[in-house]
C-alpha positions, 0 to 999 in steps of 0.5 A, a space after each residue: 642212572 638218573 642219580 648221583 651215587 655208587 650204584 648208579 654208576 655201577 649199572 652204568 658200567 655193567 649197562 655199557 660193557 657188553 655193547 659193541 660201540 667204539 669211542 666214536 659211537 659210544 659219544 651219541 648214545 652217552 649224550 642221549 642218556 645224558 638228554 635222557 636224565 642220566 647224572 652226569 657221573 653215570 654218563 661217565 661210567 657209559 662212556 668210560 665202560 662202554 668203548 673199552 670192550 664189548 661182546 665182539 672184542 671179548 671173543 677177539 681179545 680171546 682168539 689172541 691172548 686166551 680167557 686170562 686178558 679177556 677177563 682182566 680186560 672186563 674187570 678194568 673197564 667196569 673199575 674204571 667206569 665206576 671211579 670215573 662216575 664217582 669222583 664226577 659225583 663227588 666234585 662235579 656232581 648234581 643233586 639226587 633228582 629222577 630222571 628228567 627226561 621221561 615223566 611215567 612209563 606211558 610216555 617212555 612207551 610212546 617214546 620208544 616206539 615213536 623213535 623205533 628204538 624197540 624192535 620186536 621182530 625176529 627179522 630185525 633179531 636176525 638182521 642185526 646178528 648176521 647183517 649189522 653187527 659184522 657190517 659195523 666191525 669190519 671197517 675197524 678189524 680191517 685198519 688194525 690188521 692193516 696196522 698190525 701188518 705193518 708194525 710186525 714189518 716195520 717195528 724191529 724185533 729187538 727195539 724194547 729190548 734196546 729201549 729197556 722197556 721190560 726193565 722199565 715198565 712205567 716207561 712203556 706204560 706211559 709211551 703206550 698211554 701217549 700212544 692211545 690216547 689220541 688215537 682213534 681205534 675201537 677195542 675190536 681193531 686194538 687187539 690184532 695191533 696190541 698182539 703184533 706189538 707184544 710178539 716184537 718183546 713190548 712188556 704185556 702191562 704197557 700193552 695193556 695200557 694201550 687195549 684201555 686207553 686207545 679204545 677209551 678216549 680219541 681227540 674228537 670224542 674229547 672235544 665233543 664231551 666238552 660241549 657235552 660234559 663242561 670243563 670240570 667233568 672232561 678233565 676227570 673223565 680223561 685223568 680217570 682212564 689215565 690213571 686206571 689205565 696206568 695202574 691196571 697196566 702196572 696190575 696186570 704185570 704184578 699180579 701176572 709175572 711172566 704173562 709176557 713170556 707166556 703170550 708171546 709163546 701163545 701168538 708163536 705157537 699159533 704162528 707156528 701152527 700157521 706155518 707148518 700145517 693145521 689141521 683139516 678142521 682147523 684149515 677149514 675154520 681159517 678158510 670160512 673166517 677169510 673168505 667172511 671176511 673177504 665178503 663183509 668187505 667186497 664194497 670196500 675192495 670194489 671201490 678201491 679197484 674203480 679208483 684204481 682203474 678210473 671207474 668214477 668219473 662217469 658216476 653222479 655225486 650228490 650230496 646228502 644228509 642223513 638224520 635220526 643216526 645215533 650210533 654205528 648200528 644207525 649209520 650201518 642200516 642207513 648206508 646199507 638202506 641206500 646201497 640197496 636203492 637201484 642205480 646206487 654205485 657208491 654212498 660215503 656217509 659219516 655218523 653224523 649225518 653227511 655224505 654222498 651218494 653216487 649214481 652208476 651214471 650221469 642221467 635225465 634229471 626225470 630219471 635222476 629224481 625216481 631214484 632219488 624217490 626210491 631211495 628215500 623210501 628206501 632210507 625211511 622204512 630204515 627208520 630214517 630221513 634223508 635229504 638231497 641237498 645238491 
């Protein structure tokens, strides 16, 4: 990846595609690669590729739409990866170099494990399976069926057909494209809106102009990629996910007449399935994949009631700053770390790095600091620093 060519970019891509790292995660781990001695054109691929899809919205997008989208999914993003990186070589490019950042393999070695980033450990194996990986999509699957609730209550059934979306598809290609771009959704939460959209008629390519774009890019990424990037490879980077989300958007409706009709037959059959009666097997499924669900969420539904009954003005709120985060799996760790640290009621911790910590109660400032100790323990065997800053 430390080169300016094809291949580079093409493993750059294929390197991305499987990691579940939304466009706010994908941004940190693209800059380290970047730091790492990675051209500017592979970073490009990275981050094109990467937030698009993922194991986890590869499964998802599959519960909803079958293997057809989820495959033809995959295949854009590893298209538009690749031409994002090329055209960056071709008028933003480097000069072929190694890379930069990483001399010889012993000092790669002492890198990765001064920095933790290679855990051996079967626990660690486990802990990201069934511990961090869930923890860190829940908060996005819950906004876009939230979302998506909303839009099938609100958005009226037959509006495409009084906007002639399906008559004239590049409309709905560019009305989806606007729609996505800014907005801040990863490829997880994307699909439960993109599903509600196409039952209420909206045409399957505009839809999937809105699984690329919306996932691909937001406003914040693309303010920080400037800093990152420069002027010239921002712009390419962004007209590449447009253009690739346009033309795979007009693909998917040229190569696949009448996905439309057979999807919305898909998401009615299993709505219909919903409504009159499944079987035990399938019941039983549907109960487990509620009450996980339920579960991975309990923290989020436990703060809402203490707001709603007016639980948190005996709570004590310090400020805190968090570093070494990189990525959504880091920031999942270190808040899971401090809500495992006695008398912890409540942490509120951004990506990148700040937040607060809330004690169950006001108490001695004796007391107050043994907390604090064992949360930085806490927070350090996590492979990370904390720092109490009021």
């Amino acid at each position: 990846m430390g080169r300016s060519r094809l291949m580079s970019n093409v493993w750059a891509s294929l390197f991305g595609i499987p990691l579940p790292l939304c466009s706010c995660g994908v941004v940190p781990t693209g800059i380290a690669l970047r730091k790492s001695g990675a051209s500017k054109g592979s970073t490009v691929s990275f981050l094109t590729a990467t937030p698009q899809t993922g194991v986890d919205s590869i499964l998802v997008t599959y519960s909803f739409f079958g293997w057809t989208l989820s495959i033809f999914k995959v295949f854009a993003a590893l298209v538009s990866g690749v031409v994002g990186g090329v055209l960056v070589d071709l008028f933003d490019g480097e000069s072929n170099r190694k890379p930069s950042g990483l001399q010889n393999e012993k000092e790669l070695e002492k890198q990765v494990q001064q920095e933790g980033l290679r855990e051996k450990s079967w626990k660690a194996f486990v802990e990201y399976v069934f511990r961090d990986q869930p923890l860190s999509l829940r908060k996005w699957l819950l906004i876009g069926l939230v979302l998506a609730t909303l839009i099938s209550m609100l958005i009226p059934k037959d509006l495409a057909q009084s906007l002639n979306l399906n008559d004239n598809l590049f409309l709905s290609y560019f009305i989806f494209l606007a729609l996505g771009i800014p907005m801040y959704i990863c490829s997880t939460g994307s699909v439960p809106m993109a599903a509600a959209l196409l039952a209420k008629g909206f045409p399957a390519g505009g839809v999937f102009v809105f699984l690329m774009a919306g996932p691909a890019t937001n406003a914040a990424s693309i303010a920080l990629l400037y800093k990152t990037l420069g002027k010239k490879s921002l712009w390419i980077y962004v007209g590449s996910i447009v253009f690739c989300s346009l033309f795979f958007g007009w693909a998917f409706d040229t190569f696949f007449p009448g996905i439309s009709t057979t999807l919305q037959e898909r998401l009615s059959n299993q709505s219909h399935h919903h409504d009159h009666g499944t079987s035990m097997m399938a019941y039983l499924q549907y109960t487990a994949s509620g009450a996980m669900l339920l579960f991975l969420s309990q923290d989020y539904l436990r703060k809402g009631l203490q707001l709603f009954q007016g639980n948190s003005d005996n709570l004590q709120s310090i400020s805190i700053e968090v570093e070494g985060m990189t990525c959504g799996k880091c920031l999942v760790r270190a808040q899971g770390a401090l809500q495992e640290s006695d008398g912890v009621e409540r942490v509120d911790l951004s990506l990148n790095g700040q937040g607060t910590v809330q004690f169950q109660r006001a108490m001695p400032a004796k007391e107050l600091k043994e907390k604090q100790a064992l949360a930085l323990e806490k927070v350090k065997a996590a492979g990370y620093k904390l720092i109490f800053k009021s």
